[in-house]
N, C-alpha and C positions, 0 to 999 in steps of 0.2 A: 542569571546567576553565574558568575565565574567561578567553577568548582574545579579541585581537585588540589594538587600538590604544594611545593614551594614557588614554582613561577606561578602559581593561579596568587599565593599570598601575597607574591612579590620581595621573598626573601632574597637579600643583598643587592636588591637596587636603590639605587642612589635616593630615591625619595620614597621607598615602601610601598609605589602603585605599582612595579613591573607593567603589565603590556594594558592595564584596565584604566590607566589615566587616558592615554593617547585613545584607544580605543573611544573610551567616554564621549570625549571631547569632539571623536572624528564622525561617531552619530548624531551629537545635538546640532552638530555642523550641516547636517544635512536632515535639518527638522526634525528629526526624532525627538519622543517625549521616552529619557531613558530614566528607569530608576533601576540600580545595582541590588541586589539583594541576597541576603544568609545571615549568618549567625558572627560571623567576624567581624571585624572589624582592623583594617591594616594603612598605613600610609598618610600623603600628607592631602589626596584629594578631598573634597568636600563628601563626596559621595563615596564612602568606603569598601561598603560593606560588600562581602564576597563569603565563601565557603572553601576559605582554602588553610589547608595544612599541612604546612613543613614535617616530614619523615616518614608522612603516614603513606600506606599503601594501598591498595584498591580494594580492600576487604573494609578498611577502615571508612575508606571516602564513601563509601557505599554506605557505611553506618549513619554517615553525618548528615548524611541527603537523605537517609528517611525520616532522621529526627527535624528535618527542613522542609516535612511533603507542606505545611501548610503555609509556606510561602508562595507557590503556585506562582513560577517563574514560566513566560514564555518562549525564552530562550535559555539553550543551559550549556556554556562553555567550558568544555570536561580535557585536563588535559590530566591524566592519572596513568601511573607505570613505573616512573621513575625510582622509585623508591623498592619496587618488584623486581625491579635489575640487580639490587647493590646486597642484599641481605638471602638468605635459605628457603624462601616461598616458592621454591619450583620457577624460575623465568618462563619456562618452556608453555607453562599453564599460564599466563598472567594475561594474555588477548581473552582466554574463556574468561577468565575471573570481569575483565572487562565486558564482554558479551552480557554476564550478567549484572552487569552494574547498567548495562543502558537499557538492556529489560526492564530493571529497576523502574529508571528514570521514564522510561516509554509509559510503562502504567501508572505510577505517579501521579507522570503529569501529560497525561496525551495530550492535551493541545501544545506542547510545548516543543519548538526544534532545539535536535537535540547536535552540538557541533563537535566534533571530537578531533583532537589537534594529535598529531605524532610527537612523540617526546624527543625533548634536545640531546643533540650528542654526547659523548663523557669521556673522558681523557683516559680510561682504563680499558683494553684492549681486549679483555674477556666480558665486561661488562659493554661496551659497543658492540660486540657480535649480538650479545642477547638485544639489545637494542636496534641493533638491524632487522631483526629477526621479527619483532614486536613491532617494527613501525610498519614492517613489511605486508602484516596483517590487517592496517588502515590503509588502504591505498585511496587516494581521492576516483572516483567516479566519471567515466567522459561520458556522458549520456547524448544519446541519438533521441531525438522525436520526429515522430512524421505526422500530419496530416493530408488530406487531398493538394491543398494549395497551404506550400509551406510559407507565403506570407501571412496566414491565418495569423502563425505561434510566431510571428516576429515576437512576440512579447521575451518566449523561452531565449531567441538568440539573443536576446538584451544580456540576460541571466549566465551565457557562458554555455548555452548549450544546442545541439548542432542540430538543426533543423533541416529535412527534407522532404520531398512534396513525395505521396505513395499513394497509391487508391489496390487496398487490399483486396479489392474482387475483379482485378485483372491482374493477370498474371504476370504481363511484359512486366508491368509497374514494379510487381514486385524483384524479378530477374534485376532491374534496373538498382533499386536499390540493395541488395545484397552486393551488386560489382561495386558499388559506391564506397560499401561500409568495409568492404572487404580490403581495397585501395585502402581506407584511412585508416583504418585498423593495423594492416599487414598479415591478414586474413587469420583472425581470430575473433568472436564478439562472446562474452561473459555471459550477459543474461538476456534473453529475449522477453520482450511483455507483450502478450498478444491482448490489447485492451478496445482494437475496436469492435463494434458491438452496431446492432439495429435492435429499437424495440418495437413488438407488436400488441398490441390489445384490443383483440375482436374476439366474440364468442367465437367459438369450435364452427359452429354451424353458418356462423355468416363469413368464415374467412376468403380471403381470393388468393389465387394461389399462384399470382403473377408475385403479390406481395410474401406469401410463406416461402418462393423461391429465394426472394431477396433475403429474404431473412435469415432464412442457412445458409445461401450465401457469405453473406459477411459474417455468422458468427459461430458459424462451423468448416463452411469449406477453404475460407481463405487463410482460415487458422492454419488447417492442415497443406493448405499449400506455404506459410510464411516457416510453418518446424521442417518441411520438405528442402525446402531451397534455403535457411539457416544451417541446415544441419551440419553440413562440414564446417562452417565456422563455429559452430557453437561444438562440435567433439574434440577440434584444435585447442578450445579454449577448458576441454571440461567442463561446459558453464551450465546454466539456468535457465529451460522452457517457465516462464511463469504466463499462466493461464488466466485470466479474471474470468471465473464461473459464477452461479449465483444462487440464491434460494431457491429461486423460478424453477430451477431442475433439480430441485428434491421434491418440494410441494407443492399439492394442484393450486397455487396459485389463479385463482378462475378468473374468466378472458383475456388468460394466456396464456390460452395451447400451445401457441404453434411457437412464440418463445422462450413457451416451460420446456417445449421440446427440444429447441435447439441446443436450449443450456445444459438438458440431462445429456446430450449428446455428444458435448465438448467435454463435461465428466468423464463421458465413459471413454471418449476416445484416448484425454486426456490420463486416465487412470492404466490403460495398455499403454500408451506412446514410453509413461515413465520406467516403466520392466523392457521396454523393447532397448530403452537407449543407456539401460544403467550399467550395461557391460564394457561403455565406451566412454562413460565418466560422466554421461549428460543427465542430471537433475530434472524433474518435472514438480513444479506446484502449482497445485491448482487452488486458488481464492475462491471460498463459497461467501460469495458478495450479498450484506444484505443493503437498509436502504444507506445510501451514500446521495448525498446534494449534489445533483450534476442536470443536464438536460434530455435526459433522456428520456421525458416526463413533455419535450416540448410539443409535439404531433395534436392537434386537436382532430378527435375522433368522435363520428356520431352513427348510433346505430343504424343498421339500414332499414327500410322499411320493409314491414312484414316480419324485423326479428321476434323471436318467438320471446326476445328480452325487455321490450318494449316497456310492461309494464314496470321495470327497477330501470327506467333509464338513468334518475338520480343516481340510482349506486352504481350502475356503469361508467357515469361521469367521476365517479369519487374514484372510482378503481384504477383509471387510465392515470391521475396524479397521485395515486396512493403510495407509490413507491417514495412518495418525498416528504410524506408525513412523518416526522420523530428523524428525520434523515441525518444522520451523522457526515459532518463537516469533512471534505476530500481532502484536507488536509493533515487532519487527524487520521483518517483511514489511509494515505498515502504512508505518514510514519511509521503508522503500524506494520502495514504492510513491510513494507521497505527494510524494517529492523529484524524481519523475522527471515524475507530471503537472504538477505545479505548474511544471516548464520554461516558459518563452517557446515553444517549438517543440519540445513531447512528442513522442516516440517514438510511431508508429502501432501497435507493437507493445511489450509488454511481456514482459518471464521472469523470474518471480522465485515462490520458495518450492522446499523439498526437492526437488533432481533436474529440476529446471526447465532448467539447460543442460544437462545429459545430454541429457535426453530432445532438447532443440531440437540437439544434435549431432546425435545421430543420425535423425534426423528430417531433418536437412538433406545428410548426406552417405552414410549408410549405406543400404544397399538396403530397403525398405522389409518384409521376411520377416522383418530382424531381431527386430524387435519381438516377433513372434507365436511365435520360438524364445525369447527371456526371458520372455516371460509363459508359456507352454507348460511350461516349466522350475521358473519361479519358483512356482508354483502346482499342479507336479506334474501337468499334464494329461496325460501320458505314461502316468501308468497305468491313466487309462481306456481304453489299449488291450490292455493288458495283462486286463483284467477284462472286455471285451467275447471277447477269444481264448478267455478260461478258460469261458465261459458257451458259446459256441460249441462248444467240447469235453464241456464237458457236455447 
C-alpha cells in the first residue's frame, strides 16, 4: 500500500504514477507477484490504486488507513509530513504524530513491513528547517549482527548489513568486537540487542550442572559482560540496552528451572542496570518474550533414568517443543519490537510474542498459585500422585 501525501498520489507528475510506476515495474521485474492497493485511485498505470492524499496531513492519513484496515497490505509505503510543515499544527510535534500513525499501522497490520521515507525538500527557508528537523528524526539504521561464525548470516550481508563473527561467553571475543564497531562507528553505538540465549529443559532434579553453568553463562553472564564493555559506546551515543527476556522468568514454567532462572535473572539485573545508567542518558528495555518461531526448541532431550518424571514422559516430550505451539512469526514480533524501541521514550518494559499478556494479566492481578494449577494441569503433574499412591500400596 503506497500511503500518505501528494508524492504517494503523484500529484504533478507527468503521467499521475510519481515513484509507484517505476517502482511496480522494478518488482515484477524481479518475480514478484505485486498487487498495489487503497481506496484511490491515480495515474495512467494499469495498477493504480494507492492511499494517497494531496494536502492532508498526518492526523488525516492516519484517518484514511484505518478506514483501509481491511485491505491488509504486507507492505506499507508511508511517506507523510509534508503537509505538517506548511500550515499551524505545531511542526515541532509532527515525528510524534507520526510515531503514532505507525503504531497505528503496526497493530493494524502486524504482519505488515512498514517503510517510512523522509520527506522532500521545499524552497521556503523557514519551512526547510522544520523539515530538517523532522527528517532528522527518521534516520536510516546501520545495523551490526554477530554470530559465532559470521559466514553463518552471509544471508544478512546480502541485505546491507554488517556482519561479524563473536562467541559471547568469551570474553577476548567480545573486547574484539566492540574495537571493531567502535573503528566503524567513531565510537559511538545506539542500541545494543543482547538476544543470544541457551535453552534448557530438564526437571529441577535431574539437571547437570556442567549444563546449568552454560546456561548462565550465555544468558546472564555474557549479557553483563557485552553492557560492561558497550558501555562507553553506548553513553557517547545516549543509546538503548535492549534485553530479550521471557515469560520463563515470571512463571514456573516447569522443566525449566534452571532457564526460568536464568531469565528471572537477566529481569532483575536488567531492571537495576536501567536506574544505574539513566543518569548518563543510557536506556534499558527489557522484552518479556513469549512464544516466537525460532530454534530454540531444536535440542532433543530424553529423560534420564530413574527420573522420578518417568511416568509423564509424553508431557515431558510435549514440553521441550511447547514453546513453538501457537508461536508467533519472528517477524511480526521483530516489528513489533523494533517500533516500540525505536520510540523517543521506549517503554521500560516490553510484552510481546504468544501469551505475553496473558501471562502479564495474570501475573499482575491474579494470585500468584494460579500459575502452578495451569502448569500442574497443563502438563499433567497430577498423576504423579496418583503413581507415587499406587507404588506405595504396593
Amino acid at each position: 500500500m503506497p500511503l500518505g501525501d501528494s508524492i504517494t498520489f503523484g500529484y504533478l507528475s507527468s503521467d499521475g504514477n510519481g515513484y509507484r510506476e517505476h517502482l511496480f515495474s522494478q518488482l515484477v521485474a524481479e518475480n514478484n507477484d505485486v498487487d498495489m492497493v487503497g481506496s484511490v485511485q491515480a495515474g495512467t498505470m494499469a495498477d493504480n490504486f494507492n492511499e494517497g492524499h494531496p494536502g492532508w496531513v498526518i492526523t488525516q492519513i492516519a484517518g484514511a488507513a484505518a478506514a483501509s484496515t481491511g485491505l491488509e497490505p504486507n507492505v506499507v509505503l508511508l511517506h507523510a509530513g509534508t503537509n505538517d510543515m506548511n500550515i499551524p499544527t505545531d511542526p515541532t510535534k509532527a515525528y510524534e504524530r507520526l510515531g503514532a500513525l505507525i503504531d497505528q499501522l503496526n497493530h493494524g497490520w502486524p504482519a505488515a513491513a512498514i517503510l517510512v521515507a523522509q520527506i522532500i525538500p521545499a524552497a521556503n527557508n523557514s519551512t526547510m528547517t522544520n523539515i530538517n528537523a523532522y527528517n532528522a528524526q527518521i534516520p536510516g539504521l546501520r545495523v551490526f549482527a554477530t554470530a559465532r561464525k559470521a559466514d553463518s548470516i552471509a544471508d544478512l550481508a546480502a541485505l546491507g548489513i554488517e556482519t561479524l563473527s563473536l562467541e559471547v561467553d568469551k570474553p577476548e571475543s567480545i573486547k574484539v568486537v566492540v574495537q571493531d564497531i567502535q573503528q566503524r562507528t567513531g565510537g559511538g553505538l545506539d542500541i545494543l540487542v543482547n538476544n543470544a540465549g541457551r535453552n534448557y529443559t530438564v526437571p529441577a532434579l535431574d539437571i547437570d550442572f556442567d549444563e546449568v553453568q552454560q546456561t548462565f553463562e550465555a544468558n546472564v553472564f555474557a549479557v553483563m559482560r557485552m553492557c560492561q564493555e558497550f558501555a562507553p559506546l553506548l553513553i557517547e551515543a545516549k543509546g538503548t540496552i535492549v534485553q530479550i527476556g521471557s515469560l520463563a522468568g515470571i512463571m514456573p514454567y516447569v522443566f525449566g528451572s534452571v532457564y526460568n532462572a536464568s531469565k528471572a535473572a537477566l529481569h532483575a539485573y536488567s531492571n537495576t542496570l536501567r536506574v544505574e545508567l539513566a543518569p548518563f542518558g543510557v536506556k534499558v528495555v527489557t522484552i518479556v518474550t513469549g512464544g516466537v518461531k525460532s530454534r530454540i526448541a531444536r535440542t532433543e532431550r530424553m529423560l534420564p533414568e530413574g527420573s522420578l518424571y518417568v511416568p509423564i514422559e509424553e508431557e515431558y516430550q510435549r514440553r521441550t517443543k511447547h514453546s513453538q505451539e501457537g508461536a508467533m512469526p519472528n517477524e511480526a514480533y521483530a516489528r513489533s519490537v523494533v517500533s516500540q524501541v525505536l520510540k523517543p521514550s521506549p517503554p521500560k518494559w516490553v510484552w510481546e510474542g504468544n501469551k505475553a499478556w496473558l501471562v502479564w494479566f495474570i501475573d499482575a492481578f491474579l494470585p500468584k498459585g494460579f500459575m502452578d494449577l495451569v502448569f500442574t494441569r497443563m502438563f499433567n503433574l497430577w498423576k504423579l500422585n496418583d503413581y507415587t499412591s499406587m507404588k506405595k500400596k504396593n
